[in-house]
C-alpha positions in Angstrom: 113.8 148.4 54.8 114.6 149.4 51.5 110.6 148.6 50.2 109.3 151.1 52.6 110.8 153.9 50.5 111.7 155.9 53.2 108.3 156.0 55.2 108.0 154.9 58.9 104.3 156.3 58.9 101.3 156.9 56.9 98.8 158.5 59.0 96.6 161.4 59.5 96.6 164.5 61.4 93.3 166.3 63.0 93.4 169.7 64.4 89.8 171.5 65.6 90.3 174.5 63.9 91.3 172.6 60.6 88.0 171.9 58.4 90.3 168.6 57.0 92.7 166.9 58.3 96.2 166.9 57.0 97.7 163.6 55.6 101.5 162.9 57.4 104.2 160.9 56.1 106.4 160.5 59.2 110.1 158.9 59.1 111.9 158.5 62.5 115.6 158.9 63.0 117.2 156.9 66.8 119.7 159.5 66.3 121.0 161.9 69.0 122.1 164.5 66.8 119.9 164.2 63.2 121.5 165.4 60.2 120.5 167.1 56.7 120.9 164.3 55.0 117.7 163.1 57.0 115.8 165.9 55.2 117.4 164.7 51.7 115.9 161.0 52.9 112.4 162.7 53.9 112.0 164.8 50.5 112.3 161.6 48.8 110.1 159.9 50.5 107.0 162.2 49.1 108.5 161.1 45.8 107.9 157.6 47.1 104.4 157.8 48.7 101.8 155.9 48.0 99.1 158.0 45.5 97.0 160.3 47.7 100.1 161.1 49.6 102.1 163.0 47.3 101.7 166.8 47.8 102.2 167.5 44.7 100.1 166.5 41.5 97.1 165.7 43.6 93.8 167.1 43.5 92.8 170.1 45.8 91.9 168.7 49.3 94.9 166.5 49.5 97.0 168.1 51.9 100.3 166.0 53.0 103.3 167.0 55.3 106.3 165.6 56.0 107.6 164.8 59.6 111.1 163.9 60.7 111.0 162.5 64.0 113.8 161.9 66.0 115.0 161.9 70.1 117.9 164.7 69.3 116.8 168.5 69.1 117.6 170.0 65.6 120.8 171.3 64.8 121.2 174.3 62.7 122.0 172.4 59.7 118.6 170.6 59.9 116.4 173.3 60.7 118.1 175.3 57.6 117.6 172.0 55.3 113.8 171.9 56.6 113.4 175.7 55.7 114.8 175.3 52.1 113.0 172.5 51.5 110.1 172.9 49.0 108.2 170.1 50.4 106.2 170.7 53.1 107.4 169.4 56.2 108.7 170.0 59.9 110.6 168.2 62.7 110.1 166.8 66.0 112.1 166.3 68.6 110.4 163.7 70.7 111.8 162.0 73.8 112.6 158.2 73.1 110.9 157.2 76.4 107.7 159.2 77.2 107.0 159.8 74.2 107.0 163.6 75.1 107.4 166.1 72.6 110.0 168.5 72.7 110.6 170.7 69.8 108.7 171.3 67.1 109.2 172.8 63.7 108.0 173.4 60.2 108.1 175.2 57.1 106.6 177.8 54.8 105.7 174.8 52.5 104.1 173.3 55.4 101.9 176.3 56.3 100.7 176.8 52.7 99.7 173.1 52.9 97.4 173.9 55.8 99.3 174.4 59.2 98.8 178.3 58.5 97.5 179.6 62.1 99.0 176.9 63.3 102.1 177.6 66.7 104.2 176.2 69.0 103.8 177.1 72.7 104.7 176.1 76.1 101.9 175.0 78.6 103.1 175.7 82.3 100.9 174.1 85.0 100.1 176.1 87.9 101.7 174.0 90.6 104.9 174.5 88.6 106.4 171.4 87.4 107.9 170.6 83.6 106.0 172.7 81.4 105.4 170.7 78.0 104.7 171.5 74.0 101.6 173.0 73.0 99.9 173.9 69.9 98.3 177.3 69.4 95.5 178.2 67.0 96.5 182.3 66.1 98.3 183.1 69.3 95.8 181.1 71.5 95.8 177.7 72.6 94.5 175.2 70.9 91.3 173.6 72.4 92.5 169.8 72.7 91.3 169.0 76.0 93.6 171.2 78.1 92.8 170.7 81.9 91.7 173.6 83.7 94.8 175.9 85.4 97.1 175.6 82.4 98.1 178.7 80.4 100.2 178.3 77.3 103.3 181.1 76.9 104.1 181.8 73.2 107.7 180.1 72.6 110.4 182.8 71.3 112.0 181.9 67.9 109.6 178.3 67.3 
């Protein structure tokens, strides 16, 4: 609703290799195809947040990014909107019914604010199967508990 200003989710995000975690202000889109005016929405939200998760105007150590979640892979317009955008923030496509992540973006802003190091790969079991998202750590993947007899190929272009 309109007293939400914009924010599905306040949250935080831990990764191993960060010392802190990052704050996330997530907004979720049920649309097939987002749009750039999702981004405009998004952007204002960090106007919006609550103190302590506004990116800017805050003390050092309070790191915030922006997520746009939504079941429909980004289109072109999007991912440019997301790359312009001085906020930092990224988008993820994420399956409406598993839950399953399957595209995953950000933006300069967003590395400066602490994803730096930070990729997108694709974890392929050995068996074969659906190969899922996963993050990497400089090139390597990311130690969150990844079974034995899964390797994770760098993704071209993410």
């Amino acid at each position: 609703g309109a007293s939400d200003r914009g924010i599905d989710l306040l949250g935080t995000w831990t990764l191993p290799p960060l010392p802190r975690p990052l704050r996330v202000i997530v907004q979720c889109k049920a649309l097939a195809s987002p749009r750039p005016s999702s981004v405009r929405e998004l952007e204002g939200a960090f106007v919006g947040a609550p103190t302590g998760w506004r990116s800017e105007g805050e003390g050092e150590g309070e790191r915030v990014v922006g997520l746009l979640v939504a079941p429909g892979a980004s289109t072109k317009g999007v991912r440019d909107a997301v790359g312009r955008s001085r906020w930092p923030m990224g988008f993820v496509c994420c399956d409406r019914e598993t839950g399953t992540v399957r595209q995953f973006i950000w933006n300069q802003a967003a590395v400066r604010e602490g994803l730096e190091g930070v990729g997108v790969g694709w974890r392929h079991e050995e068996g074969g199967g659906e190969g899922r998202l996963a993050l990497t750590w400089k090139g390597r993947p990311m130690d969150l508990g990844v079974e034995e007899g899964e390797r994770v190929q760098k993704e071209a272009g993410e």
